[in-house]
C-alpha positions in Angstrom: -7.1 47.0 2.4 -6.1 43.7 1.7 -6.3 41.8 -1.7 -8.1 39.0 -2.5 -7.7 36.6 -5.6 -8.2 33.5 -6.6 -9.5 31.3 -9.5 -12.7 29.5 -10.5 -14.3 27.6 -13.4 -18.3 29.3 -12.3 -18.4 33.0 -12.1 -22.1 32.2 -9.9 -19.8 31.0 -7.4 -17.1 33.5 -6.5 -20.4 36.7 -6.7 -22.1 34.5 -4.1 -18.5 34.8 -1.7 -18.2 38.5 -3.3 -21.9 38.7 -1.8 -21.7 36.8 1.5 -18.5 38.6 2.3 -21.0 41.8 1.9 -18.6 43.3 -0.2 -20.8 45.1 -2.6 -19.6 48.4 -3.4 -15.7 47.5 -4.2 -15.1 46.7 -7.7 -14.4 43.1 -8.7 -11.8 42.3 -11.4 -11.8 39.2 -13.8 -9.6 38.2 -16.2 -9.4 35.0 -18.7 -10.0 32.9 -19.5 -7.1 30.5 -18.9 -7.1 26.8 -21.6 -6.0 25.4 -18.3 -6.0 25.6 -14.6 -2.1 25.5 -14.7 -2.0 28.5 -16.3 -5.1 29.9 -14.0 -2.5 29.2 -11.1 0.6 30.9 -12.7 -1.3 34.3 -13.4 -2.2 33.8 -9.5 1.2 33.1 -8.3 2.3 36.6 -10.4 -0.5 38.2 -8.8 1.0 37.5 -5.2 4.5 37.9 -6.3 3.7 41.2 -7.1 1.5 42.6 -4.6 2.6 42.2 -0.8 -0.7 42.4 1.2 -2.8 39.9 -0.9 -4.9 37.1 0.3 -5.0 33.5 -1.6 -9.0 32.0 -2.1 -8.5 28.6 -3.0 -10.7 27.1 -5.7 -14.1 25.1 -4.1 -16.4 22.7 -5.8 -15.7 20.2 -8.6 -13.1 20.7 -11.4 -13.7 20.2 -15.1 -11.2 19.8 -18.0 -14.0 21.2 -20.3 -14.6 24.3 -18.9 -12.3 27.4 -19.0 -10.5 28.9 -15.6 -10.5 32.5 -14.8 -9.0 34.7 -12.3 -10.8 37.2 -9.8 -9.4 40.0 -7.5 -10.9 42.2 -5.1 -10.1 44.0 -2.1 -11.3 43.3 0.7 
């Protein structure tokens, strides 16, 4: 099993990867939210420093000051 995490400003998008990975019966985690994405990113960088066999999702789609960032693991 590997890890997967990442972080995202729309929780819509990261259940439709969750979903078109057809991952539906693992358990996804979420934590935040983060004031900004620079934090997002250092709760990510722990992540991997602590957990060997993990896999980084980079953030997709447009980026917005005004809304929070959150983080999301799953394994995958």
């Amino acid at each position: 099993m590997t890890l997967m995490i990442g972080i995202h400003q729309h929780q819509d998008k990261v259940e439709k990867l969750y979903e078109n990975m057809g991952l539906h019966a693992a358990e996804l985690t979420a934590v935040g939210p983060f004031a900004s994405k620079q934090e997002a990113l250092a709760w990510q960088l722990d992540m991997r420093n602590k957990i060997e066999d993990c896999h980084i999702i980079e953030p997709a789609g447009l980026e917005s000051e005004e809304v929070p960032w959150y983080g999301f693991s799953f394994e995958k």
